[in-house]
N, C-alpha and C positions, 0 to 999 in steps of 0.2 A: 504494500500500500504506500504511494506516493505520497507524503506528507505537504498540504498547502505552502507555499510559501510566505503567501501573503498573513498566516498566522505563526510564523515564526518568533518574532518581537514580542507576540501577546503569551507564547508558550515560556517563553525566558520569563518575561513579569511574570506569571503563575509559580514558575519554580524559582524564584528567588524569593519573592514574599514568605516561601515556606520554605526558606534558609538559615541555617543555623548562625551565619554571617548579618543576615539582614536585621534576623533579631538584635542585636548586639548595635545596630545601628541607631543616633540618637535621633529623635521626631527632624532636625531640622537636617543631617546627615540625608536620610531616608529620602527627603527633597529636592535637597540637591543631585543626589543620583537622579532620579526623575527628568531635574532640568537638561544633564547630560547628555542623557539617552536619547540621541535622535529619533524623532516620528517616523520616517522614511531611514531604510536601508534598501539597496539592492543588491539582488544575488538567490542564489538559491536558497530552500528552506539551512541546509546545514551553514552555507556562507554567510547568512544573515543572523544564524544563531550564534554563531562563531564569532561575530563581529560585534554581538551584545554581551557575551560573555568573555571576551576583551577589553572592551571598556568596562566592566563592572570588577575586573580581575585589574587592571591598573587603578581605576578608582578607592580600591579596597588596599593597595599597597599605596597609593598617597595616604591612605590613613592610619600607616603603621599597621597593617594586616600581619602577622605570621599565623602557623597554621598550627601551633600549639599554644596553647595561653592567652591566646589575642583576647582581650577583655572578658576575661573568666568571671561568672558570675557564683557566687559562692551558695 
């Protein structure tokens, strides 16, 4: 089954929002990613997922991201 591409962008929003990263994100952080993420991508479904999950993977390392301990909730 050939997955839409034009829902590729809205598939990334749905598995991020239920990220373990995103949680950990502050109310206005969480917005600012939003602002970033461009409306329009083109490319196939995987290229355009690829290029949301890119910027959200650099957005996440300007924030001091690692991938142990990164703002550990107690």
């Amino acid at each position: 089954m050939t997955k839409q591409k034009e829902i590729a962008r809205e598939h990334f929003i749905d598995m991020i929002i239920h990220s373990w990263t995103y949680e950990r994100l502050t109310p206005k952080e969480r917005g600012d990613f939003w602002d970033v993420l461009p409306q329009k991508i083109n490319g196939t479904y995987s290229q355009r997922f690829a290029v949301c999950n890119a910027i959200y993977s650099a957005y996440l390392k300007g924030l001091g991201y690692r991938p142990i301990g990164w703002r550990e909730t107690k």
